[in-house]
C-alpha positions in Angstrom: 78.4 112.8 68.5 78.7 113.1 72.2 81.4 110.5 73.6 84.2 111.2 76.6 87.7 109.5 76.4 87.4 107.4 79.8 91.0 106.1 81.1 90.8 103.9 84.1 93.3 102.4 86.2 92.8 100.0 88.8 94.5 99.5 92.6 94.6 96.9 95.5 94.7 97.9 98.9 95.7 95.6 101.3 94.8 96.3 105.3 96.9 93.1 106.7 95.5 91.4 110.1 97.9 94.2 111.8 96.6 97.1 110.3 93.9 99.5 110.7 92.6 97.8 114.2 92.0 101.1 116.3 90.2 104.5 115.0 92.5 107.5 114.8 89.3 109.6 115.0 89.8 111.5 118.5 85.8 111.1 118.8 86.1 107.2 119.0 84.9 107.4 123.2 83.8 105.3 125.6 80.1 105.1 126.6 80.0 108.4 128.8 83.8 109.3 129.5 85.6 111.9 127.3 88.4 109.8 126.5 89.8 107.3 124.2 88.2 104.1 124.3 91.4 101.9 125.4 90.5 98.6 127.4 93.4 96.1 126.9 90.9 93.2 127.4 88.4 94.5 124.3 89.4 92.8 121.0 90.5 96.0 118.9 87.6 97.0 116.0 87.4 100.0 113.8 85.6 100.5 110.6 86.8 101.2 107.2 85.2 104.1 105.5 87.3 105.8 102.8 90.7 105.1 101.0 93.6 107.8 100.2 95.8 106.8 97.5 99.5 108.7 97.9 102.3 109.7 95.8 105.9 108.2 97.2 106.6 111.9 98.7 103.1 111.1 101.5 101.3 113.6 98.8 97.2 112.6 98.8 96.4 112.0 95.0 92.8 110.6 94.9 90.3 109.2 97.9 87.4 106.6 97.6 84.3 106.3 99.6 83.1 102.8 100.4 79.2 102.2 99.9 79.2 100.7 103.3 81.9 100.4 106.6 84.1 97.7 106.5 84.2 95.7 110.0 88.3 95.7 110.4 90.0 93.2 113.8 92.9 91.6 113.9 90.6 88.1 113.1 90.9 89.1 109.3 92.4 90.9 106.9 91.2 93.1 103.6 91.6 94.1 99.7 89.6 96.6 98.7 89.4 97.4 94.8 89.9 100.7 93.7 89.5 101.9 89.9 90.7 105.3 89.3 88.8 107.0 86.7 90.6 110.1 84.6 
């Protein structure tokens, strides 16, 4: 008999309309300039690849890799799913 005790737990993660708008990857550059892409008139956009779930104390427990990016502005807001298998 060959079976695995599966436990699972599942998560919502909430980016609000306010959140997660500009990279913090120091790559994120303009066309041909080595520097941040900043242009005040340019409606903010990043994309949302992964998820870090952390303890109270800022300690990283698990991450998650999305299947695809997430398009993230301030037009709209997200709840990613995340189940936790242990």
């Amino acid at each position: 008999n060959n079976t695995t005790e599966l436990n699972s737990t599942v998560y919502f993660c909430r980016a609000h309309h306010n959140e997660f708008n500009y990279s913090a990857n120091p790559t994120y550059l303009t066309e041909s300039q080595i520097r941040v892409k900043n242009v005040p008139s340019d409606m903010p956009v990043s994309y949302i690849t992964s998820v870090g779930l952390y303890s109270p104390d800022n300690e990283l427990l698990a991450a998650a890799k999305l299947s695809e990016p997430l398009r993230k502005d301030p037009t709209n807001e997200l709840t990613l799913r995340v189940r936790l298998d242990y």
